[in-house]
N, CA, C and O atoms as a GROMACS GRO file, in nm:
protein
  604
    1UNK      N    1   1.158   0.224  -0.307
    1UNK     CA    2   1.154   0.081  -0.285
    1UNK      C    3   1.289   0.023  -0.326
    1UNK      O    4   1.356   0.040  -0.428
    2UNK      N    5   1.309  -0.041  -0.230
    2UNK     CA    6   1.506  -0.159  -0.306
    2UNK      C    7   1.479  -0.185  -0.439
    2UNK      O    8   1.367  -0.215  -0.481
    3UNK      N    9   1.572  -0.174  -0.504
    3UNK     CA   10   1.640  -0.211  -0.648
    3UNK      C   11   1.575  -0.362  -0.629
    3UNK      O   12   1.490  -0.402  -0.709
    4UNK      N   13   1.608  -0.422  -0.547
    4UNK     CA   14   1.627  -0.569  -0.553
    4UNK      C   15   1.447  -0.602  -0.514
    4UNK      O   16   1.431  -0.724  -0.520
    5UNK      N   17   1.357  -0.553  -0.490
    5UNK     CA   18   1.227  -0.564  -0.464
    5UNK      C   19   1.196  -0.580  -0.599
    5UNK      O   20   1.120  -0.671  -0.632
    6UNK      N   21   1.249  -0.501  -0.688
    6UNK     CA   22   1.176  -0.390  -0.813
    6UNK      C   23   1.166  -0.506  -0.935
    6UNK      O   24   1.076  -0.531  -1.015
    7UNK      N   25   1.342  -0.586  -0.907
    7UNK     CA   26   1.395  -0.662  -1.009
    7UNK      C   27   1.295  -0.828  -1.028
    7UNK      O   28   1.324  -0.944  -0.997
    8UNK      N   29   1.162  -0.764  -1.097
    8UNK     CA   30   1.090  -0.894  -1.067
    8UNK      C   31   1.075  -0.969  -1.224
    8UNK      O   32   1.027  -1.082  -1.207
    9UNK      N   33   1.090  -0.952  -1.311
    9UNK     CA   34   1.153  -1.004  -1.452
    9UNK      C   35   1.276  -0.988  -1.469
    9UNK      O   36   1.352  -0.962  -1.376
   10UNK      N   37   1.314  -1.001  -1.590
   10UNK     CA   38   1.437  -1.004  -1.668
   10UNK      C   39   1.431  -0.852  -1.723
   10UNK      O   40   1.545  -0.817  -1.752
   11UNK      N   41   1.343  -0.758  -1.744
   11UNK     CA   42   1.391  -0.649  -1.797
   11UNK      C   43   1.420  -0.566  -1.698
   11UNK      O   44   1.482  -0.461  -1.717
   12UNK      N   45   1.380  -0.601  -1.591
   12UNK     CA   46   1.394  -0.481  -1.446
   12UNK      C   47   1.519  -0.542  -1.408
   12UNK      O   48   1.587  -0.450  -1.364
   13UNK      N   49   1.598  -0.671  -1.402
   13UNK     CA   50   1.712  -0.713  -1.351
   13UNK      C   51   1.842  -0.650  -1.436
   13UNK      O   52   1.948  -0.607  -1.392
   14UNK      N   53   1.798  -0.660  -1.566
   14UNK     CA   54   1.887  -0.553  -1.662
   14UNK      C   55   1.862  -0.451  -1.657
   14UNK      O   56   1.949  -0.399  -1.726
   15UNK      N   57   1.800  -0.375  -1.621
   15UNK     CA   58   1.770  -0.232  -1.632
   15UNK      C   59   1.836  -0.182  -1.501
   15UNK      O   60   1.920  -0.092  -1.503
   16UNK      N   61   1.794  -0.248  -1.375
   16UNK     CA   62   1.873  -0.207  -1.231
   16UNK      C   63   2.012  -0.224  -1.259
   16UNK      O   64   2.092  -0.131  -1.243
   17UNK      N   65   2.061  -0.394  -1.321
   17UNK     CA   66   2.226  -0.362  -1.361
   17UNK      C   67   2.298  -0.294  -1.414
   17UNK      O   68   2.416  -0.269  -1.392
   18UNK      N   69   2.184  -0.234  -1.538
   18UNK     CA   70   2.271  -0.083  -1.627
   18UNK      C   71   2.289   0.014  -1.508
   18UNK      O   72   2.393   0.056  -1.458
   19UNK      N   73   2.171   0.036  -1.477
   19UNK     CA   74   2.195   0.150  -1.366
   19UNK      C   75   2.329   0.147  -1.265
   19UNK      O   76   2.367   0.247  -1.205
   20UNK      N   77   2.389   0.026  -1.256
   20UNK     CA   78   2.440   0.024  -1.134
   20UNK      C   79   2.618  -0.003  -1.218
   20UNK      O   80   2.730   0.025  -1.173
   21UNK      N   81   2.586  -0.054  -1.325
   21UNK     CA   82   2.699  -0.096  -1.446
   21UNK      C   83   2.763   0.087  -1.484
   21UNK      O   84   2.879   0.123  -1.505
   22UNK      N   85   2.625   0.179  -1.481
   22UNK     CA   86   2.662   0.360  -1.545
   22UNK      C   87   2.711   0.374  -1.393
   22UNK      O   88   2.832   0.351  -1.389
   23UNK      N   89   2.657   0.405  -1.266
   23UNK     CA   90   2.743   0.421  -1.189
   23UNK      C   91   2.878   0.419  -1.153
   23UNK      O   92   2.952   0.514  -1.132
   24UNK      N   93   2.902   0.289  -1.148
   24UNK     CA   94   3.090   0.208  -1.143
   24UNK      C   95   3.126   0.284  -1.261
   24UNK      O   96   3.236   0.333  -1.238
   25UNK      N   97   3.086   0.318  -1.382
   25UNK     CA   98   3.159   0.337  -1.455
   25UNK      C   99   3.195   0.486  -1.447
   25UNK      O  100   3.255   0.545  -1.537
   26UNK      N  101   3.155   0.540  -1.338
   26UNK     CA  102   3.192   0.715  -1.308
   26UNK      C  103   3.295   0.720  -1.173
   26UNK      O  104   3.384   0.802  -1.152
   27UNK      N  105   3.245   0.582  -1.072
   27UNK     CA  106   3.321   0.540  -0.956
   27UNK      C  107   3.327   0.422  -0.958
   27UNK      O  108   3.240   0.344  -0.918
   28UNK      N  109   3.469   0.387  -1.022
   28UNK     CA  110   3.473   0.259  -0.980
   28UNK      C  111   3.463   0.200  -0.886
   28UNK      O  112   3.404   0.092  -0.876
   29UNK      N  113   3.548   0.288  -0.757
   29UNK     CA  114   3.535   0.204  -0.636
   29UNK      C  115   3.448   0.170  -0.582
   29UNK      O  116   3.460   0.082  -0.497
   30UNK      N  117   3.330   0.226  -0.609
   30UNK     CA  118   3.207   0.228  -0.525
   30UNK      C  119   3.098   0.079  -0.567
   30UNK      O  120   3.044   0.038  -0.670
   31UNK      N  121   3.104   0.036  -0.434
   31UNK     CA  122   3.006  -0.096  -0.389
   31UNK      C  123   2.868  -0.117  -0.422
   31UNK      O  124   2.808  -0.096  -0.316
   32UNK      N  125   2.759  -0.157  -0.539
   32UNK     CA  126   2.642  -0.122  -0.518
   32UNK      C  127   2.586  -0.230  -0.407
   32UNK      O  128   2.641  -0.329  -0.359
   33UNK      N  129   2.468  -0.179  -0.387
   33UNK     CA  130   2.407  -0.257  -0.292
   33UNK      C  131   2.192  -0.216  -0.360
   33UNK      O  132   2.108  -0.128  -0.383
   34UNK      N  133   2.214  -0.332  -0.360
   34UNK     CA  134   2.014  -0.304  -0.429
   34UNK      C  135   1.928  -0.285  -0.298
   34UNK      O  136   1.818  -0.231  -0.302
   35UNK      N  137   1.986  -0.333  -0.182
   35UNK     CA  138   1.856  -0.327  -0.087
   35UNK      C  139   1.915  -0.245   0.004
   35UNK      O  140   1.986  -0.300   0.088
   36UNK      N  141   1.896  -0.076   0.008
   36UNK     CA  142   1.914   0.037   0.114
   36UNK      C  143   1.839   0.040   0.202
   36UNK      O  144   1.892   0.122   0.278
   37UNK      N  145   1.728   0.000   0.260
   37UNK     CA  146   1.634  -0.011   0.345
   37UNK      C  147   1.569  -0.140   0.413
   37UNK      O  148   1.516  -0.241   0.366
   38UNK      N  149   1.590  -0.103   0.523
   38UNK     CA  150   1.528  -0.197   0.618
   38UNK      C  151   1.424  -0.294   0.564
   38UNK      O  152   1.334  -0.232   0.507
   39UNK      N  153   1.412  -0.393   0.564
   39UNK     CA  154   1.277  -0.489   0.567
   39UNK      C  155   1.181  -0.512   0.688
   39UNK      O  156   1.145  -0.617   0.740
   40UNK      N  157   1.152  -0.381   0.716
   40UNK     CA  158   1.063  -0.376   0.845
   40UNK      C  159   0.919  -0.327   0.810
   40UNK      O  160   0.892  -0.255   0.714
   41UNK      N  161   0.829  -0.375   0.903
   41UNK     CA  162   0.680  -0.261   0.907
   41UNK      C  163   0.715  -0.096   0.858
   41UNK      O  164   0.703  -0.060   0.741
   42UNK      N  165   0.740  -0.040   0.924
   42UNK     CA  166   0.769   0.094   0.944
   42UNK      C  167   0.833   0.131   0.776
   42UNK      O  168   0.783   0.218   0.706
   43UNK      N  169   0.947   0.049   0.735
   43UNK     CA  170   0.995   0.091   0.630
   43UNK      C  171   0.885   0.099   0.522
   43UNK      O  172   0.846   0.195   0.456
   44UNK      N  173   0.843  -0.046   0.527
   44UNK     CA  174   0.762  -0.095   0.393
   44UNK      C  175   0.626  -0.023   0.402
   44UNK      O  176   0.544  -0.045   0.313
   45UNK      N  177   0.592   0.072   0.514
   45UNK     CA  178   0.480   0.133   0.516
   45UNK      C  179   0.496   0.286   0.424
   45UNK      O  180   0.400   0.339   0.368
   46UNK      N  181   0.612   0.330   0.423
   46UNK     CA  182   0.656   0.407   0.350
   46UNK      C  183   0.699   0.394   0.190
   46UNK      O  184   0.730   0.493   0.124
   47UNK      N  185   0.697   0.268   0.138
   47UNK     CA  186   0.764   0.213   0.037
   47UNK      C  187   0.715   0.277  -0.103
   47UNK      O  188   0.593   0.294  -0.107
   48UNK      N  189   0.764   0.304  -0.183
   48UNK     CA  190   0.694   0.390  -0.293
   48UNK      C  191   0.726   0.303  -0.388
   48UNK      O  192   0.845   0.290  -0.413
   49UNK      N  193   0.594   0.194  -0.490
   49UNK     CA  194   0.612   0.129  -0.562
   49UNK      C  195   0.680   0.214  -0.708
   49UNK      O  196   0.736   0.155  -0.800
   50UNK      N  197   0.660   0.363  -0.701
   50UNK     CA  198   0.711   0.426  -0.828
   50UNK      C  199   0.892   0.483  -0.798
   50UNK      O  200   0.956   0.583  -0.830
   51UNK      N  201   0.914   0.385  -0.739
   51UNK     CA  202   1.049   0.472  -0.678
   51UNK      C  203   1.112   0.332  -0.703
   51UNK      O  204   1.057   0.222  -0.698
   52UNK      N  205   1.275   0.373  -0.737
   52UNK     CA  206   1.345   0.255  -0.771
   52UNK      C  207   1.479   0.312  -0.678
   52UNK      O  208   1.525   0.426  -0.686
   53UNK      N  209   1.531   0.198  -0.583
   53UNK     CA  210   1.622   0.314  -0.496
   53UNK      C  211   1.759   0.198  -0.426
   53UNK      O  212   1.748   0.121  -0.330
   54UNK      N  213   1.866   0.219  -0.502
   54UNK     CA  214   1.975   0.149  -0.508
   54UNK      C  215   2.086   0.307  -0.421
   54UNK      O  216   2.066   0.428  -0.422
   55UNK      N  217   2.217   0.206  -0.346
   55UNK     CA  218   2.284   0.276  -0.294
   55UNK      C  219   2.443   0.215  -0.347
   55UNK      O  220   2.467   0.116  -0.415
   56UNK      N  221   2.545   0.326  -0.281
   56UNK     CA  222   2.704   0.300  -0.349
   56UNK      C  223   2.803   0.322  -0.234
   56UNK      O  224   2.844   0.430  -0.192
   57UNK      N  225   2.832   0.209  -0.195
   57UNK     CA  226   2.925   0.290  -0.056
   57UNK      C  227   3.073   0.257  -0.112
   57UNK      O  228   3.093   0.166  -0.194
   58UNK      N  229   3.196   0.358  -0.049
   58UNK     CA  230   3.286   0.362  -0.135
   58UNK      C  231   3.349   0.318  -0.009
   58UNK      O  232   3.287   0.337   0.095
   59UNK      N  233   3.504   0.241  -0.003
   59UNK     CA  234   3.564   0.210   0.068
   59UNK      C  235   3.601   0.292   0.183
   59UNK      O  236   3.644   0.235   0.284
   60UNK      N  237   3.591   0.404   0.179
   60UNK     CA  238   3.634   0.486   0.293
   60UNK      C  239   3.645   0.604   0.252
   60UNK      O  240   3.673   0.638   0.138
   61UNK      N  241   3.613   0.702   0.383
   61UNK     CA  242   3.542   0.861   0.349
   61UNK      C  243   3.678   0.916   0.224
   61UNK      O  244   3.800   0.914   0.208
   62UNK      N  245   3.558   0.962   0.163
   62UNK     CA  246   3.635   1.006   0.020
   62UNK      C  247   3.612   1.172   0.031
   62UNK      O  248   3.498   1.215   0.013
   63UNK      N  249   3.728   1.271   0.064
   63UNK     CA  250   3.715   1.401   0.053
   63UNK      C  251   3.598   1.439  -0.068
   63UNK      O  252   3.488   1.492  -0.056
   64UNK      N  253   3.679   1.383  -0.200
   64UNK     CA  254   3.608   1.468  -0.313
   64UNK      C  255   3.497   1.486  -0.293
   64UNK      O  256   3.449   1.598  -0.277
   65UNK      N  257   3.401   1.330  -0.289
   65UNK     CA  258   3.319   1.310  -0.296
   65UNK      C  259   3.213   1.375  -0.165
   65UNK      O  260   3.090   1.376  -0.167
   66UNK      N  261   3.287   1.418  -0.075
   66UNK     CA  262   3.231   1.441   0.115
   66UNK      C  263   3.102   1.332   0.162
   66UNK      O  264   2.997   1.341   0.226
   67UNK      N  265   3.157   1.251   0.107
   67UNK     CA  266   3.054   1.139   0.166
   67UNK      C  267   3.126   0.975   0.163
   67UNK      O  268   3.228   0.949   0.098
   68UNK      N  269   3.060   0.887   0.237
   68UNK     CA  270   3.098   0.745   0.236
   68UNK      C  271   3.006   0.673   0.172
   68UNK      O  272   3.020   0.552   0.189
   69UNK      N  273   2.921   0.704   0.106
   69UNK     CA  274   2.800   0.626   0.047
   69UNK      C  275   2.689   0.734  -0.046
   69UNK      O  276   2.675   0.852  -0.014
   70UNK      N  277   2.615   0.672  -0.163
   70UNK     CA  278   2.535   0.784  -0.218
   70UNK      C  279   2.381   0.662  -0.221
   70UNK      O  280   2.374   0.539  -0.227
   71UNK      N  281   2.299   0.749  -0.216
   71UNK     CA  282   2.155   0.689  -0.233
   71UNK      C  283   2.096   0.725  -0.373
   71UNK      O  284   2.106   0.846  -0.393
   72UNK      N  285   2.041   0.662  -0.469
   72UNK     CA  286   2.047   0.707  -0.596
   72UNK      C  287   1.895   0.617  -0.600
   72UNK      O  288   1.874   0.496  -0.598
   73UNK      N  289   1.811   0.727  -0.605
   73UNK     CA  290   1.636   0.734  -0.638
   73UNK      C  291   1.611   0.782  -0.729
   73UNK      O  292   1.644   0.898  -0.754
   74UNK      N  293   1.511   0.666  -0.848
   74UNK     CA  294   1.508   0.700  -0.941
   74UNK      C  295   1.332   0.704  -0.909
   74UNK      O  296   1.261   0.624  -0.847
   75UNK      N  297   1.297   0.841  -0.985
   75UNK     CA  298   1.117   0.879  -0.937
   75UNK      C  299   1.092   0.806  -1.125
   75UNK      O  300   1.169   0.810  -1.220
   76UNK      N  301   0.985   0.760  -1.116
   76UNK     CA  302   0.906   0.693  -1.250
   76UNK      C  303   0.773   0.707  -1.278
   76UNK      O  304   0.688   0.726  -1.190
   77UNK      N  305   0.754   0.701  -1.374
   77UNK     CA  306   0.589   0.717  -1.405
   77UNK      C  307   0.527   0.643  -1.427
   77UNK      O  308   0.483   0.624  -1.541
   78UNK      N  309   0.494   0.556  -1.305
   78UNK     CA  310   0.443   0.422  -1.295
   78UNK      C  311   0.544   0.284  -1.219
   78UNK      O  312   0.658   0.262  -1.178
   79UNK      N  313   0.409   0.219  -1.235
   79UNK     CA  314   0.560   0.081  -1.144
   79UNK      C  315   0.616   0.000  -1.221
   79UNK      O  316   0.552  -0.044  -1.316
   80UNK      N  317   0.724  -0.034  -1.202
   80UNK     CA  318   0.820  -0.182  -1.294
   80UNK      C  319   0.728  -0.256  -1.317
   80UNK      O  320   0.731  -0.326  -1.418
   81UNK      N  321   0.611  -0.259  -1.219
   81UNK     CA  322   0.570  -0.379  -1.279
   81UNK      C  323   0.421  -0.390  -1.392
   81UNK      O  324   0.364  -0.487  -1.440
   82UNK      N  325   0.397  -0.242  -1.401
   82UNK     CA  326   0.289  -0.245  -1.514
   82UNK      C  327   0.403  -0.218  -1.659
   82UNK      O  328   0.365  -0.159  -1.761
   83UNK      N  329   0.507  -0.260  -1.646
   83UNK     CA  330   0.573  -0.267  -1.784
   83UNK      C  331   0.751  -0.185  -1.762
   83UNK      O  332   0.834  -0.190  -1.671
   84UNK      N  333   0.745  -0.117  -1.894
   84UNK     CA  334   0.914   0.008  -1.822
   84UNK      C  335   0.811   0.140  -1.815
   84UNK      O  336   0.746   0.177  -1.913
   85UNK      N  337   0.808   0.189  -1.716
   85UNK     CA  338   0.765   0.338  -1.747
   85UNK      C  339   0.872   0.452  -1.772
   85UNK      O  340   0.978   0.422  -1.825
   86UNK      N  341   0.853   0.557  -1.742
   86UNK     CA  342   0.970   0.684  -1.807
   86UNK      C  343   0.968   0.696  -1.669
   86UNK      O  344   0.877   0.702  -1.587
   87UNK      N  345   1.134   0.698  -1.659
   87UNK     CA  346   1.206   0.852  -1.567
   87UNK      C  347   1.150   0.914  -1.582
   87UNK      O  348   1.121   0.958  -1.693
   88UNK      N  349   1.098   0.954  -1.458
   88UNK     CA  350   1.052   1.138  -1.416
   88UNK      C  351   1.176   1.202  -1.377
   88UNK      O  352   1.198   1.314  -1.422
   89UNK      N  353   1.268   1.142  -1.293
   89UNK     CA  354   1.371   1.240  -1.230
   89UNK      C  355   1.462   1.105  -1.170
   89UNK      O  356   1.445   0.983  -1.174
   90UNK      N  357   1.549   1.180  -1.124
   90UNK     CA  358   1.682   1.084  -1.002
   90UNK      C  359   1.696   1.190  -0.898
   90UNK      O  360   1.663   1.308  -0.902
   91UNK      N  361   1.729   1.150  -0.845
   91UNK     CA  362   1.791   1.224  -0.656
   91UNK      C  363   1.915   1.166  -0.616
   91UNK      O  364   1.899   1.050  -0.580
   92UNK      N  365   2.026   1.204  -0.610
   92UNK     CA  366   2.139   1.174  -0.564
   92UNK      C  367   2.165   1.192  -0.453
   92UNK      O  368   2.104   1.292  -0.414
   93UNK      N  369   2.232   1.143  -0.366
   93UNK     CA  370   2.230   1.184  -0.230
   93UNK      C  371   2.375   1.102  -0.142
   93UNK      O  372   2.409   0.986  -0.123
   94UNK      N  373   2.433   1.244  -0.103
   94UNK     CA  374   2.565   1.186  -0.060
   94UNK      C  375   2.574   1.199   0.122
   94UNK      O  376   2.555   1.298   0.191
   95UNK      N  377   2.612   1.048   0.167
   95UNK     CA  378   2.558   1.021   0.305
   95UNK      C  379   2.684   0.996   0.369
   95UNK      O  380   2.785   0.954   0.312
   96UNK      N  381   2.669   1.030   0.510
   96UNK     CA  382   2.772   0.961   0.590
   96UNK      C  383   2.710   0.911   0.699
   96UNK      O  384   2.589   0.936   0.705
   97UNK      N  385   2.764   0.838   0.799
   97UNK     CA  386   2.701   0.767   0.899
   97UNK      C  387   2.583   0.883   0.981
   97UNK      O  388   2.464   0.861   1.003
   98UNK      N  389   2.634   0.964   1.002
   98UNK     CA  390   2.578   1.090   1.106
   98UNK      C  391   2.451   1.165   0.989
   98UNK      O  392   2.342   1.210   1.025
   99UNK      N  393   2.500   1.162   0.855
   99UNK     CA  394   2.370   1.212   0.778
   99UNK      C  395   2.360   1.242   0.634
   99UNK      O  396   2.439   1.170   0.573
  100UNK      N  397   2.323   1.286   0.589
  100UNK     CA  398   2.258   1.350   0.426
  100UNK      C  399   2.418   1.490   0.448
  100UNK      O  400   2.446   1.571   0.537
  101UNK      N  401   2.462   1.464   0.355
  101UNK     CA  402   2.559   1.627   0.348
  101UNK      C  403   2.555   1.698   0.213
  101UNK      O  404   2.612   1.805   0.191
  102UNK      N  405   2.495   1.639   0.139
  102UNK     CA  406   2.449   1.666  -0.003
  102UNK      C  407   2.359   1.602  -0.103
  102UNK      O  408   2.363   1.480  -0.120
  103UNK      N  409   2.263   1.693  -0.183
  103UNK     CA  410   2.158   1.607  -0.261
  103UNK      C  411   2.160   1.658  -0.376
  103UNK      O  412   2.132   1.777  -0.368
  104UNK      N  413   2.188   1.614  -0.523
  104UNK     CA  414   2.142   1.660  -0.641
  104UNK      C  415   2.036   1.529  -0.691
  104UNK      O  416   2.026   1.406  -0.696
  105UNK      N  417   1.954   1.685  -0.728
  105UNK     CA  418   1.877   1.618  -0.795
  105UNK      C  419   1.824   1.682  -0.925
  105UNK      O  420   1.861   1.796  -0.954
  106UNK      N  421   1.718   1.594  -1.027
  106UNK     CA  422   1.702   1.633  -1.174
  106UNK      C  423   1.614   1.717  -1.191
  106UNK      O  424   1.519   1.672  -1.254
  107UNK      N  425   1.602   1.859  -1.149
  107UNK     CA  426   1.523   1.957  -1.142
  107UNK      C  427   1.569   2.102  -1.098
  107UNK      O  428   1.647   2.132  -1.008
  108UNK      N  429   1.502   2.180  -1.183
  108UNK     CA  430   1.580   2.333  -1.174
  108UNK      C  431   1.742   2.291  -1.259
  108UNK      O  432   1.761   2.226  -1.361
  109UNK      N  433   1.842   2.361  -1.165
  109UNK     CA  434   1.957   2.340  -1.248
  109UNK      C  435   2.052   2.228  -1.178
  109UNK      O  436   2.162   2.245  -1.125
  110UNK      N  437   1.999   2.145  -1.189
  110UNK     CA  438   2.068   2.005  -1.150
  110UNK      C  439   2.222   2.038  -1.036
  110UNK      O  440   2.316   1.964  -1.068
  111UNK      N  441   2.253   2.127  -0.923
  111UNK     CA  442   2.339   2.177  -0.882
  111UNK      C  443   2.287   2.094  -0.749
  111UNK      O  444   2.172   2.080  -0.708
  112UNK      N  445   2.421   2.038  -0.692
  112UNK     CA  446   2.384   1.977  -0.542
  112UNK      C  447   2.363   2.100  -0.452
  112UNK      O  448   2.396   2.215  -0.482
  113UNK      N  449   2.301   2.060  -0.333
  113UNK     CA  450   2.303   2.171  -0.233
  113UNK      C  451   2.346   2.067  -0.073
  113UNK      O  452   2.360   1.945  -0.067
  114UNK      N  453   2.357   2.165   0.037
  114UNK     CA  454   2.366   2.116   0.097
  114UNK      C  455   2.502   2.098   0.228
  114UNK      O  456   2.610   2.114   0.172
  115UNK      N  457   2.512   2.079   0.326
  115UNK     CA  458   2.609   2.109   0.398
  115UNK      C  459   2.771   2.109   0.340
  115UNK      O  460   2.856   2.198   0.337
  116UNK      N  461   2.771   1.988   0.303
  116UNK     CA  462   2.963   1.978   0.247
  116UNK      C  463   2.941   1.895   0.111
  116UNK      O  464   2.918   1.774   0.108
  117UNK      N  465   2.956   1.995  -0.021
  117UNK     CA  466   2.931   1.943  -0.124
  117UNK      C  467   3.050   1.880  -0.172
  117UNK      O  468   3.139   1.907  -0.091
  118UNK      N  469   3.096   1.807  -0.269
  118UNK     CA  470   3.147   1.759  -0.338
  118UNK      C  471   3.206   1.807  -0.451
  118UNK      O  472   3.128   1.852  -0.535
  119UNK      N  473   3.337   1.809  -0.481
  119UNK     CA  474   3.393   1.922  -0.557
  119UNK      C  475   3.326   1.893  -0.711
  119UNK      O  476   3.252   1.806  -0.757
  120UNK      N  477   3.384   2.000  -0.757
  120UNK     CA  478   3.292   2.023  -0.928
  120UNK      C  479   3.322   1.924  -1.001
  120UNK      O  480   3.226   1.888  -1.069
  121UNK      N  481   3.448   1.840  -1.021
  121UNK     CA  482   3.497   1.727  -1.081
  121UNK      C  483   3.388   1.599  -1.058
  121UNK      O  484   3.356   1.532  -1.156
  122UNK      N  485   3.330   1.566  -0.917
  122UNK     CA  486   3.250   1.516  -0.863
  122UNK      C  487   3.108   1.518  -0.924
  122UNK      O  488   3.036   1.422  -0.954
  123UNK      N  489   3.087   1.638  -0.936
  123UNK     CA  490   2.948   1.740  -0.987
  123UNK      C  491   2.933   1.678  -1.098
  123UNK      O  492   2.844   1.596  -1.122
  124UNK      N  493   3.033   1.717  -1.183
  124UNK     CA  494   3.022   1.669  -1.284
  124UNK      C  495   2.997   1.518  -1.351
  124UNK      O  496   2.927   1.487  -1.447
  125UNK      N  497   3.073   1.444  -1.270
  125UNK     CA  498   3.056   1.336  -1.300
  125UNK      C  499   2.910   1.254  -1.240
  125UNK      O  500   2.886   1.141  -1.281
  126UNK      N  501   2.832   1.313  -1.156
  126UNK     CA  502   2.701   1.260  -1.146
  126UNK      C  503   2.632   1.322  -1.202
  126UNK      O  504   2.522   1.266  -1.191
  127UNK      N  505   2.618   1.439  -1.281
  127UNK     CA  506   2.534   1.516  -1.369
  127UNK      C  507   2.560   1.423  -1.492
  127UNK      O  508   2.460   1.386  -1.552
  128UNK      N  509   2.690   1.377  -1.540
  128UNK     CA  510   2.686   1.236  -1.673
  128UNK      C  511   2.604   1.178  -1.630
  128UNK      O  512   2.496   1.195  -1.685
  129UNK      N  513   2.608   1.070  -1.498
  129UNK     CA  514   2.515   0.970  -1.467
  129UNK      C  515   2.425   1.006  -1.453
  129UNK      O  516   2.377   0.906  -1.400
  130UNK      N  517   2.322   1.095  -1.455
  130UNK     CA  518   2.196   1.100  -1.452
  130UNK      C  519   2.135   1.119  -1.580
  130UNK      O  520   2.026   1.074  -1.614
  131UNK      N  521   2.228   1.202  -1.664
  131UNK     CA  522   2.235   1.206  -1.836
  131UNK      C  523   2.197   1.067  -1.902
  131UNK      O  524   2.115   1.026  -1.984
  132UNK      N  525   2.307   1.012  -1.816
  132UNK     CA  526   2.341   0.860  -1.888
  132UNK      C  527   2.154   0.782  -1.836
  132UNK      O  528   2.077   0.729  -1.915
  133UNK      N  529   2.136   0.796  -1.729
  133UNK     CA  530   1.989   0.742  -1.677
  133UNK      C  531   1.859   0.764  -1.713
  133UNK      O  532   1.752   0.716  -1.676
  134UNK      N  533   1.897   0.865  -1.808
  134UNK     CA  534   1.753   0.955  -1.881
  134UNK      C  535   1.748   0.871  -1.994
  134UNK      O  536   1.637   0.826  -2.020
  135UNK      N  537   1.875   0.828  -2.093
  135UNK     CA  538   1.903   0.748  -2.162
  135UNK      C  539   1.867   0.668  -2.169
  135UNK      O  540   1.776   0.630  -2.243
  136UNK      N  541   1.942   0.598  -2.072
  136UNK     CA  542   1.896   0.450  -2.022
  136UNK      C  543   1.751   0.433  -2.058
  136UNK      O  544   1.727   0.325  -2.113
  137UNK      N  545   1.644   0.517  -2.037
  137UNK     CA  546   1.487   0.499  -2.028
  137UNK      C  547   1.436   0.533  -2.124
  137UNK      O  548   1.318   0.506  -2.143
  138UNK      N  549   1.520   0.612  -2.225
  138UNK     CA  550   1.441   0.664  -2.319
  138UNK      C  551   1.528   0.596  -2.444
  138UNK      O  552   1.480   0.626  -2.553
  139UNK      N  553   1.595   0.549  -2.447
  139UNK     CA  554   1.654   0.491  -2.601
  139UNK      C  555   1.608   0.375  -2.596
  139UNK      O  556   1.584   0.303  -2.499
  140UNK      N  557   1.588   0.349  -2.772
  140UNK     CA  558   1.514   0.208  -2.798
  140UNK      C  559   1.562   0.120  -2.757
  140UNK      O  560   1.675   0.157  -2.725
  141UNK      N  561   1.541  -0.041  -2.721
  141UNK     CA  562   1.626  -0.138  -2.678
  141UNK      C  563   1.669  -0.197  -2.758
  141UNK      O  564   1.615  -0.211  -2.867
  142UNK      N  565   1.764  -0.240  -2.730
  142UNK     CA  566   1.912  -0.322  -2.828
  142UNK      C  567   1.819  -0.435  -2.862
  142UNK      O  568   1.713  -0.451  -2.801
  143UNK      N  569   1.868  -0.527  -2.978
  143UNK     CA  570   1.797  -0.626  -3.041
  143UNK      C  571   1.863  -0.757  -2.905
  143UNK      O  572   1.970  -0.792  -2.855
  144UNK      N  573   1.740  -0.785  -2.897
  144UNK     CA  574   1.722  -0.935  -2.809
  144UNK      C  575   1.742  -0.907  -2.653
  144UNK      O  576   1.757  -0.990  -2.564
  145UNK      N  577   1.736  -0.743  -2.643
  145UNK     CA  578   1.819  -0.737  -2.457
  145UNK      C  579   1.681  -0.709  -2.400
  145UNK      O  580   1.664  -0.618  -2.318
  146UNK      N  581   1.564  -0.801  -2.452
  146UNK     CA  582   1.436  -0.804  -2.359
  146UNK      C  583   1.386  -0.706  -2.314
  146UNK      O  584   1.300  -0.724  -2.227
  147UNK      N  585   1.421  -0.559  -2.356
  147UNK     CA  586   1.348  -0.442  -2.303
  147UNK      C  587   1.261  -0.414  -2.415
  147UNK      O  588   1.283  -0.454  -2.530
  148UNK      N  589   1.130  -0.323  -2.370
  148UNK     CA  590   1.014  -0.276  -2.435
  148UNK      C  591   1.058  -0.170  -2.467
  148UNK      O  592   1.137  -0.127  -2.384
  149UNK      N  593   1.036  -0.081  -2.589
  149UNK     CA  594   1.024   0.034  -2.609
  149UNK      C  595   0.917   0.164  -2.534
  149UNK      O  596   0.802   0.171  -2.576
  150UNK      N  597   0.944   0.219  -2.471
  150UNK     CA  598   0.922   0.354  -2.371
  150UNK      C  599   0.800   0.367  -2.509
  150UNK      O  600   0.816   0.332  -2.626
  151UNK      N  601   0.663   0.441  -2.436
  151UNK     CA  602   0.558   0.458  -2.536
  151UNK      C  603   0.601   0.586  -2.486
  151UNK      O  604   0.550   0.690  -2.528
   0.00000   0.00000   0.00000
């Protein structure tokens, strides 16, 4: 479901901005955007209220990276809106107009697969951000920044 669907209080509007605040801070250049998907029948028939799903398009095809844009799905245990639930996982996913050319995701050994991966420097730096996203969900909240503590 869009980031921007999800963000229906104040703790989901901060919580999508960290997410998108740890991103930039691995690529700067890169653009977030909260709403990756269509606002159509067809989409919203598919829509997964436990899915939180923000995208990053970078100014122009970036070798390292072998993609122009990443899709970054975060799976949860439960919806934003019965409270914060826990990260189950993230899915990374590096896109170009024509398609998917690589996906890491938080399971087995966190290694992308996939047609034209992204060099190890790359690797690395979205294996932090997903580090950093496990975090994000599981450390207590700062005094007054309106988040609940993860039961």
């Amino acid at each position: 479901m869009n980031a921007a669907d999800q963000a229906r209080n104040l703790e989901w509007a901060q919580t999508i901005a960290a997410v998108a605040a740890l991103f930039r801070s691995q690529f700067p250049a890169a653009r977030a955007n909260l709403t990756p998907w269509r606002d159509d029948p067809q989409t919203r028939a598919w829509a997964e209220a436990e899915s939180v799903d923000l995208s990053f398009h970078f100014p122009g095809w970036n070798p390292r990276n072998q993609c122009r844009s990443v899709l970054v799905q975060l799976r949860l245990d439960g919806s934003p809106a019965s409270g914060r639930p826990r990260l189950l996982g993230v899915v990374v996913r590096g896109l170009t107009y024509e398609s998917e050319r690589w996906r890491l995701a938080t399971v087995g050994d966190w290694q992308p697969s996939g047609s034209h991966l992204p060099e190890p420097a790359v690797v690395d730096k979205l294996q932090f951000f997903c580090r950093e996203l496990f975090d994000l969900f599981t450390a207590p909240p700062a005094e007054g920044d309106g988040r609940h503590q993860a039961a």
